[in-house]
C-alpha positions as CSV (number, residue, x, y, z in Angstrom):
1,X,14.3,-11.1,13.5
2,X,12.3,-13.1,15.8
3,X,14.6,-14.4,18.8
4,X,12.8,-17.6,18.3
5,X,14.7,-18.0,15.1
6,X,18.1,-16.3,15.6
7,X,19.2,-19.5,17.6
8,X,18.5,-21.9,14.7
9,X,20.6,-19.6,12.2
10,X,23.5,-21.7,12.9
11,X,22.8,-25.1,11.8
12,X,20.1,-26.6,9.1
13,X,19.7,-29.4,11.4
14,X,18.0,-26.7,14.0
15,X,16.5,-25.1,11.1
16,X,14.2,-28.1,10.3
17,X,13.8,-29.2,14.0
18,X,11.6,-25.9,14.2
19,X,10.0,-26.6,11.1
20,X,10.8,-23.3,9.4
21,X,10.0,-24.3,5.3
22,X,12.7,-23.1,3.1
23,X,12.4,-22.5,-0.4
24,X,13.7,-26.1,-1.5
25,X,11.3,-27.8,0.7
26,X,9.0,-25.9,-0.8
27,X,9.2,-26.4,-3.8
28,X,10.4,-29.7,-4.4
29,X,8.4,-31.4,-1.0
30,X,5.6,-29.3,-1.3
31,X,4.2,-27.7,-4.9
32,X,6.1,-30.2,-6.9
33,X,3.8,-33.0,-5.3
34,X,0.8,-31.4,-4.7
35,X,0.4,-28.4,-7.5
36,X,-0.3,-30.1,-10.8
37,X,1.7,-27.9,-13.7
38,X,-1.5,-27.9,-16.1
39,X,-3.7,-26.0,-13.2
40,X,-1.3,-23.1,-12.7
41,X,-2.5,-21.1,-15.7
42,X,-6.2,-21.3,-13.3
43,X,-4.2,-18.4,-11.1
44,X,-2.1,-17.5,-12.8
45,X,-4.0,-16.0,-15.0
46,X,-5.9,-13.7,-13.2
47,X,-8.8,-13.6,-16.1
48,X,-9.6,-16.5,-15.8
49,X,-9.1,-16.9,-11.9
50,X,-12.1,-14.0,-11.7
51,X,-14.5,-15.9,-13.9
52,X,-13.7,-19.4,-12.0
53,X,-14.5,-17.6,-9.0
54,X,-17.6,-16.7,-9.7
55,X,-18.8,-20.4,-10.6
56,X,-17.6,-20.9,-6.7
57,X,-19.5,-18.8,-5.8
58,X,-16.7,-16.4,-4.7
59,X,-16.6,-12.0,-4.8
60,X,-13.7,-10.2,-6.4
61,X,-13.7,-7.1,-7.7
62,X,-15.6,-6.6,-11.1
63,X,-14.1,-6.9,-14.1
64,X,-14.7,-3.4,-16.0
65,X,-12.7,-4.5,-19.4
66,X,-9.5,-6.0,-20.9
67,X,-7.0,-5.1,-23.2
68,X,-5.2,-7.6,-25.1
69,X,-3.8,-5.7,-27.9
70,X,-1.7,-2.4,-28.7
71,X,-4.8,-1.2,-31.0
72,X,-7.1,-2.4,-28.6
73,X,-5.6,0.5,-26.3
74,X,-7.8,3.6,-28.0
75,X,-10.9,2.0,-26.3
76,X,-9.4,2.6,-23.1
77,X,-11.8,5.9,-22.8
78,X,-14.7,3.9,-23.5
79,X,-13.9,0.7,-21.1
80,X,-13.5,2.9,-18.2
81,X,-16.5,5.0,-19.3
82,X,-19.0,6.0,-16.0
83,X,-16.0,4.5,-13.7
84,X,-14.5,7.3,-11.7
85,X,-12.3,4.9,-9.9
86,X,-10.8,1.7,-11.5
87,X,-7.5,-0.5,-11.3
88,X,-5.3,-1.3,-14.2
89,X,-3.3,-4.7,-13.4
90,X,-1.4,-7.3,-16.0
91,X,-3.1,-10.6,-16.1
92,X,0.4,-12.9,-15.3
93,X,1.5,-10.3,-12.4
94,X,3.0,-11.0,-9.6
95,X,4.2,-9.3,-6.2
96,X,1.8,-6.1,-7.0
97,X,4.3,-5.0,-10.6
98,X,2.2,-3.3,-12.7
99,X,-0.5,-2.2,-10.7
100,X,-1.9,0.9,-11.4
101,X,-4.9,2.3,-8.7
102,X,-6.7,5.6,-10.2
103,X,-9.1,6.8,-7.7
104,X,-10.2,9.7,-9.9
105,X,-9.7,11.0,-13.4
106,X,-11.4,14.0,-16.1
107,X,-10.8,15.1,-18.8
108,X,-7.1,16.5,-18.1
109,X,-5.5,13.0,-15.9
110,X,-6.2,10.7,-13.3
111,X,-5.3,10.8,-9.8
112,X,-3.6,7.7,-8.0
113,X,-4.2,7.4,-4.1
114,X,-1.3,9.2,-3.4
115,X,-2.5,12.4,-5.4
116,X,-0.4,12.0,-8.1
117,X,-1.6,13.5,-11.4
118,X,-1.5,11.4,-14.7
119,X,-1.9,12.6,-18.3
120,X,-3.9,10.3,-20.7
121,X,-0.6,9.2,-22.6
122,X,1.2,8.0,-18.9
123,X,-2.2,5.5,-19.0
124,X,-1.6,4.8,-22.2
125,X,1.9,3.7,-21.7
126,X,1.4,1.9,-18.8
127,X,-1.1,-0.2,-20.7
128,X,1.4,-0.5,-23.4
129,X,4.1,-1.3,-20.8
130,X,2.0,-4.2,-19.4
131,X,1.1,-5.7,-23.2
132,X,4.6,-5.9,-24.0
133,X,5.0,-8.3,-20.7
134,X,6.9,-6.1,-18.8
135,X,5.0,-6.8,-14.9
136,X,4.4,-10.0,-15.8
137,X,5.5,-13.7,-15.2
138,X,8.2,-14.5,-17.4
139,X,8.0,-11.5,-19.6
140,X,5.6,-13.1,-21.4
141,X,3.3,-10.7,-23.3
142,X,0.2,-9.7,-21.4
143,X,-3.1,-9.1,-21.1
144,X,-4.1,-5.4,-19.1
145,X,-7.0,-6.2,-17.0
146,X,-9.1,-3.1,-15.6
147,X,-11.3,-4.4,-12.5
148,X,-13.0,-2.1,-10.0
149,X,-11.3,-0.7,-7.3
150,X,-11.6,-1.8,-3.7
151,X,-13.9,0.6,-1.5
152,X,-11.4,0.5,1.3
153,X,-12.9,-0.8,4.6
154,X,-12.6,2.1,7.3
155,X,-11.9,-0.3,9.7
156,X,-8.3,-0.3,8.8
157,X,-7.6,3.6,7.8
158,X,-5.2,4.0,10.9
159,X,-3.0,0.6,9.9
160,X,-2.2,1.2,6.6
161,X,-0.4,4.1,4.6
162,X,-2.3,5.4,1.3
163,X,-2.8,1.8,0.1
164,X,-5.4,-0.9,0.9
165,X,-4.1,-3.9,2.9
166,X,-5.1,-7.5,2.3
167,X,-5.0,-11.0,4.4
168,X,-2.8,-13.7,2.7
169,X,-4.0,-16.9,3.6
170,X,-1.8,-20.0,3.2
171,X,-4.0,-23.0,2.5
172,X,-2.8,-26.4,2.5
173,X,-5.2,-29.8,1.2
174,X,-8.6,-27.1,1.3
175,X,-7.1,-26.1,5.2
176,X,-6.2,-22.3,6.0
177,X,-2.9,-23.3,8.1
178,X,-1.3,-19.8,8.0
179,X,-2.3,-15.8,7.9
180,X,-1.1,-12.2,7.7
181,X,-1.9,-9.1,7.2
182,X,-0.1,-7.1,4.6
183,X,-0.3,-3.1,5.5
184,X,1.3,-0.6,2.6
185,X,3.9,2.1,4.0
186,X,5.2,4.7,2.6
187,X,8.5,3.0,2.3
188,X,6.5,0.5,0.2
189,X,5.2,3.1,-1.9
190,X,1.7,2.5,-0.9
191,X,1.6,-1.2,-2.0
192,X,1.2,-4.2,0.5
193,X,4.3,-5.9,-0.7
194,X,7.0,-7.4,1.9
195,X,9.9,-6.9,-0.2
196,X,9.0,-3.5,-0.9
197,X,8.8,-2.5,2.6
198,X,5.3,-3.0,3.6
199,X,4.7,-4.2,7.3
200,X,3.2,-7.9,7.5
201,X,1.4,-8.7,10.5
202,X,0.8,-13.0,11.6
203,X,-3.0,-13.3,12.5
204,X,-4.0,-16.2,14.7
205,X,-5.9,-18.9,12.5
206,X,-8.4,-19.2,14.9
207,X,-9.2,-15.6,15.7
208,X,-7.9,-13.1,13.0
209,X,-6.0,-11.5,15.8
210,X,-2.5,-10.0,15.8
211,X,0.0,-12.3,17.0
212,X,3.6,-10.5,15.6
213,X,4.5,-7.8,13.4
214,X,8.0,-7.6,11.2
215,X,9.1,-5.0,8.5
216,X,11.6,-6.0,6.5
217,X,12.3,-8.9,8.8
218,X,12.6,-7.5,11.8
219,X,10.0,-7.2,14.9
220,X,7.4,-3.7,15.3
221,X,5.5,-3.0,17.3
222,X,3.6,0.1,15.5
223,X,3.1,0.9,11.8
224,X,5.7,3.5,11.0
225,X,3.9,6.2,9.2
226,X,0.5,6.4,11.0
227,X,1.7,5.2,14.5
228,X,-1.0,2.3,14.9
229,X,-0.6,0.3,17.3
230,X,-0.3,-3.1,15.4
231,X,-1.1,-5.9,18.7
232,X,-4.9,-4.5,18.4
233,X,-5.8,-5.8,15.2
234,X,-8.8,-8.1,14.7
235,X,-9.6,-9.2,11.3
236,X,-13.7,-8.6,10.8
237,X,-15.6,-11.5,9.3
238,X,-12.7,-13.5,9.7
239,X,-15.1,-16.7,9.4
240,X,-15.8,-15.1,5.6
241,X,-12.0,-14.6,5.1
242,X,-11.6,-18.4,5.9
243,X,-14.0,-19.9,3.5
244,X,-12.8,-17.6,0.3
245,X,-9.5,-19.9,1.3
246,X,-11.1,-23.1,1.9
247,X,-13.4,-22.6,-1.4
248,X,-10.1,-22.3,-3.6
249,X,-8.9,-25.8,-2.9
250,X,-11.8,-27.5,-4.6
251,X,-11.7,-23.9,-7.6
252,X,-8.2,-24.7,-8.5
253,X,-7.4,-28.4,-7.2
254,X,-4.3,-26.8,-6.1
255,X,-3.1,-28.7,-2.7
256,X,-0.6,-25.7,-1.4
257,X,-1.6,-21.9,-2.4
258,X,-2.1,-18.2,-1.3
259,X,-4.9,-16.6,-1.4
260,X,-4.7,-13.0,-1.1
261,X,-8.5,-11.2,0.1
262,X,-9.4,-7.7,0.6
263,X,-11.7,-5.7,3.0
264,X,-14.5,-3.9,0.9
265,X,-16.5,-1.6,3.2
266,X,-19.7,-2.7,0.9
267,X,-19.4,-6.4,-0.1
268,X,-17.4,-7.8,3.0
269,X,-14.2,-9.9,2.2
270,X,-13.3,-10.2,-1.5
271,X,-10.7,-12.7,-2.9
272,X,-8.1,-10.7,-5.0
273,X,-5.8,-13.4,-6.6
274,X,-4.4,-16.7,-6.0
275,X,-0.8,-17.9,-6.1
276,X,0.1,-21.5,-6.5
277,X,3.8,-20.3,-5.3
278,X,3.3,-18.4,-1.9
279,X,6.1,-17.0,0.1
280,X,7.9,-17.9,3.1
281,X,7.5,-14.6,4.7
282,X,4.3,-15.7,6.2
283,X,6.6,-17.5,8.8
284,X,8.6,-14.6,9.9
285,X,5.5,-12.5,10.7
286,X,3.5,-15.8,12.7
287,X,7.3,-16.7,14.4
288,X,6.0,-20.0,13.6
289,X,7.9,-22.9,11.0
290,X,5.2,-23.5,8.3
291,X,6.3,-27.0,7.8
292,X,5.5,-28.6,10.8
293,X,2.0,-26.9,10.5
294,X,1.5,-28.8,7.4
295,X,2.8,-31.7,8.8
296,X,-0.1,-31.5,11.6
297,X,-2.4,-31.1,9.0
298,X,-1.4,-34.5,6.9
299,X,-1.4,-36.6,10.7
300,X,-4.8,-35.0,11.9
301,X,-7.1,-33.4,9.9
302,X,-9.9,-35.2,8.6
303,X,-10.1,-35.6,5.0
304,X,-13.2,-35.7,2.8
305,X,-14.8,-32.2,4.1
306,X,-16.5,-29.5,2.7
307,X,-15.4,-26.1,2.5
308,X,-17.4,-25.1,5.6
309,X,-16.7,-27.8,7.5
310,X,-13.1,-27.0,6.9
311,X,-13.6,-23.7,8.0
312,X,-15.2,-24.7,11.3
313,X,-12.9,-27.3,12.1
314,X,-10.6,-24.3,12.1
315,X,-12.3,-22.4,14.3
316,X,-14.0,-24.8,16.8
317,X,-12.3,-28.1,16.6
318,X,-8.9,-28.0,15.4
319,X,-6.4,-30.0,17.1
320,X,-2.5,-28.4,19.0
């Protein structure tokens, strides 16, 4: 880890002096007072998050279909008919379980981005793996959502390893406070998921630039499969990236959440999901306590502003 932190390891007291947020703080300190119960289904869910979204005015990926049933699973062919490319996901997921990403498929299997071959009863059971609740929150049972897939942004083919990497934004009262990038390995099985093994990168808030970069908790400097040189990354419409963030304060009415966006190379920045229970990992990668941010944020920000303004108090007039 970060030598900034190793000191504090020691003593609570030192943990808190640097305002590093552990997961009591926040949850009791943090969601418990500003994350209403009755508004978590709104991301939860990540039907519904995709049609509130577009109300906000906000891209995602298009939903192709859902399946909510075991019989509903022989329409499968049909849903996905004249899509080549297409993701399979459970509605209550979380951390990436469950996530199928077909980049091809014909009349013998699909193909995952890793060239993996599938028959048509592996789809099948994935879909019947999902229904049953398997992936999801809870183990509830579960709704198999099949949305379009990303068209990868070029920009980032050298920083990430047979998966597509996002930007989670921490937002806090409709303010992005927080960011990294999440870049898939192949120790992380081509998924941009922390505990998996995926490399996390802290962007500056102001810039979308690299500021650290950790994998499984401890410092890089470049990816490990591709070589990359992680210190030159610069987040493109990072302006964009900022108000899909912003925007999903007044969407959900959820003080503290993550919202996780994606590069496509055609439609610019595209909000994935949102998760009104975000990690603390986003510290590690920024070397920088998350609850003294939010404490800036509750003693200076202005109050009463839209989205965009937000966004450019952000960028142009935010206070140290």
């Amino acid at each position: 880890m970060f030598k900034w932190l190793s000191k504090y390891f020691a003593s609570p007291a030192k943990l808190r002096e640097a305002g590093i947020m552990g997961m009591n703080n926040r949850n009791f300190k943090i969601i418990s007072k500003f994350n209403r119960r009755r508004l978590f289904p709104l991301v939860d869910d990540k039907v519904q998050t995709k049609n509130l979204a577009q109300k906000f005015g906000i891209t995602t990926p298009r939903l192709i279909g859902k399946i909510e049933f075991q019989h509903e699973a022989a329409n499968f062919e049909n849903i996905i008919k004249g899509w080549n490319s297409f993701v399979i996901k459970p509605a209550h997921g979380s951390g990436g379980k469950g996530v199928l990403v077909i980049t091809a498929h014909d009349e013998t299997g699909f193909t995952t981005p890793s060239g993996r071959r599938l028959a048509y009863k592996d789809i099948y059971q994935h879909i019947s793996n999902t229904l049953s609740g398997l992936y999801s929150l809870g183990g509830q049972y579960d709704t198999a959502v099949i949305e379009e897939m990303v068209n990868f942004s070029h920009i980032f083919d050298d920083y990430s390893y047979q998966g597509i990497p996002d930007v989670r934004l921490i937002v806090y009262k409709g303010y992005p406070v927080m960011a990294m990038t999440r870049l898939a390995t192949a120790a992380s099985g081509g998924r941009a998921n922390l505990h998996q093994g995926a490399v996390g990168v802290g962007l500056d808030i102001k810039t979308g630039k690299t500021l650290k970069a950790v994998m499984r908790n401890k410092p890089i400097t470049h990816h490990p499969d591709t070589g990359a040189d992680l210190s030159k990354i610069e987040v493109p419409f990072w302006r964009e990236h900022l108000l899909i963030g912003a925007k999903a304060y007044e969407m959900t009415g959820l003080g503290y959440l993550g919202a996780d966006i994606v590069l496509d190379a055609n439609k610019g920045p595209m909000m994935l999901e949102l998760n009104a229970r975000p990690g603390l990992a986003v510290q590690i990668a920024n070397g920088l306590g998350l609850y003294k941010v939010l404490k800036r944020v509750d003693k200076y920000y202005p109050k009463k502003l839209s989205p965009e303004e937000r966004v450019d108090f952000i960028l142009n007039g935010r206070k140290k």
